[in-house]
C-alpha positions in Angstrom: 44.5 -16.8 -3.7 48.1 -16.0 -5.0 49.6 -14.4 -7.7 49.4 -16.6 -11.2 45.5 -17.9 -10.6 44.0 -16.2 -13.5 46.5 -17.8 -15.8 46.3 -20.6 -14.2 42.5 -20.7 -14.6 43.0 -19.7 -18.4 45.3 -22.5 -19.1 43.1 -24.8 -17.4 39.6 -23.4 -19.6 41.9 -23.7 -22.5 42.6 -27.6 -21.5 39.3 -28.2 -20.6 37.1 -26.5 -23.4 37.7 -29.1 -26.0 37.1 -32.2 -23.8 34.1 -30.6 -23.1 33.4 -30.2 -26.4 34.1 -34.0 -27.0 31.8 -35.1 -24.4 29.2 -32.9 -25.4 29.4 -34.5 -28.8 29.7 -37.9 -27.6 26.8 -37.6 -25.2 24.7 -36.4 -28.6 25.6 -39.2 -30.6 24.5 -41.7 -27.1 21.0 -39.5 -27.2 20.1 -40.2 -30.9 21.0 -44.0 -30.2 18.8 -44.2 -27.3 16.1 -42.6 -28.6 16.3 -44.6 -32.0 16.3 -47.2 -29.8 13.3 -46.5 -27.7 9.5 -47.5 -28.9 8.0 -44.0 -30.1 5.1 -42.8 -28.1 3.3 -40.0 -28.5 4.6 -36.6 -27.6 7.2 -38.0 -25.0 10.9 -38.7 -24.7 11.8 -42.1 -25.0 15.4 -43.6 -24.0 16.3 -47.3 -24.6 17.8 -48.0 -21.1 19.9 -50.9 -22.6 21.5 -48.1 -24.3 21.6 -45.6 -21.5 23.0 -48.6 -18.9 25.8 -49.4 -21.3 27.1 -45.9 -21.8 29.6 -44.6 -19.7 28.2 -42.6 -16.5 29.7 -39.5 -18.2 28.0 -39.4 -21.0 24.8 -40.9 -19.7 24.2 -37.9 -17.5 25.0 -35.3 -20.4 22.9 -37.2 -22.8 20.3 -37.6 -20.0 20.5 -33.8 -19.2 19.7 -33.4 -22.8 16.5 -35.5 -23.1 15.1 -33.3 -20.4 15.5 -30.3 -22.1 14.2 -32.1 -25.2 11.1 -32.7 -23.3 10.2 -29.2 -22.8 12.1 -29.1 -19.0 14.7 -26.9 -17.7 18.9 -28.0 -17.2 19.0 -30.4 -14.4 21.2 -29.1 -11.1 24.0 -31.4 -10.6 21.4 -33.1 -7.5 18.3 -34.0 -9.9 20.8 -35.0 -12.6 22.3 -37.6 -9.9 18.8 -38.8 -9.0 17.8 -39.3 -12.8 21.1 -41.2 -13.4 20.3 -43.6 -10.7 17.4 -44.2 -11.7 18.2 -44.6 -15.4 20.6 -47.5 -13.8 17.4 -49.1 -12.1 17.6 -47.9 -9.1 14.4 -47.2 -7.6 11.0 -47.3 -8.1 9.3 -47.1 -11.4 9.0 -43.3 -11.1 7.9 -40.5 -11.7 11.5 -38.7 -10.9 10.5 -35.0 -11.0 12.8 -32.7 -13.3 13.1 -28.8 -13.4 10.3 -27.5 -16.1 7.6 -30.2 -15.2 9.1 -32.8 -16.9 8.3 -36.3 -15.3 10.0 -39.4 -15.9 8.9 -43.0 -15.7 10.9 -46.1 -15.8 8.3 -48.2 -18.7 8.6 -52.3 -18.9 9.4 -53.8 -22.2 6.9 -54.5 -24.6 5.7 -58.4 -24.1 7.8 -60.9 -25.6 10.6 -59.2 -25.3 13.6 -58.9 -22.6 15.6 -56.2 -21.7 15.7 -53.6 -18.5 12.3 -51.1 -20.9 12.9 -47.5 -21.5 12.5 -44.3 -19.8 9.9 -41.8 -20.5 10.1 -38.4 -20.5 6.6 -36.3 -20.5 7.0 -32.7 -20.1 4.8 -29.5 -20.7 5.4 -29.0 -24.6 5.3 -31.9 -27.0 9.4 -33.5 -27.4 11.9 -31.9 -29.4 14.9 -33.6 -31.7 17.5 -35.0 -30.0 19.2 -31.7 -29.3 23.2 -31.2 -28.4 23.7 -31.3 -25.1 23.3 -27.7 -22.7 27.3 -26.9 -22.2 26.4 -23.5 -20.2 28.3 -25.5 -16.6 31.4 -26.2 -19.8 31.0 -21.9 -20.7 31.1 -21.1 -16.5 34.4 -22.7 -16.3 35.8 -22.0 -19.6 35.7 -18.0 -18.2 36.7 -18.6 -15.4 
């Protein structure tokens, strides 16, 4: 590929590592407001889609990526993260969208009386964790590259 490429490569990691960072935190802070945002149910994920919809696509598929591991599941491939973003937009019918790890999401109405585009649920094999930080291992690949 030519002479320079691993320095090249390095200089681009080196660039790259703390926007990553940045987004990763960013997508954390989005994650804790959607969830704060959702009604609580039970053992599931729940993510305000007002909140989600509002957020830039960037950090709505980190954050997104997040609340599936949260729910017990597995990182989402760049193709099921796509397909959950969508249908976090509305996009779709009302689910389930099948994630890596048995995790299973559902687009939920609001609750009577109220207005808004609902929430998405996210049921998975193990009760839901805390909002975690967002998986950066795709950030690590590239930053050692």
């Amino acid at each position: 590929l030519g002479p320079g490429l691993a320095r090249a490569l390095a200089r681009s990691a080196a660039i790259l590592g703390p926007d990553a960072d940045f987004l990763d935190g960013a997508a954390h802070e989005l994650l804790g407001r959607a969830r704060a945002a959702a009604p609580g149910r039970g053992p599931a994920v729940a993510l305000d889609l007002r909140v989600l919809q509002q957020a830039h696509p960037a950090l709505r598929r980190r954050a997104l990526s997040a609340a599936v591991v949260a729910a017990g599941g597995e990182t989402p491939a760049y193709e099921r993260l796509g397909a959950l973003d969508a249908f976090a937009e509305g996009r779709g019918a009302a689910g389930p969208v099948q994630m890596a790890g048995k995790v299973s999401v559902w687009r939920r109405r609001p609750p009577a009386g109220t207005r808004g585009p609902g929430h998405l649920e996210l049921v998975g094999p193990r009760p839901a964790g805390p909002a975690t930080e967002p998986d950066s291992a795709p950030h690590e690949e590239r930053r050692e590259a």
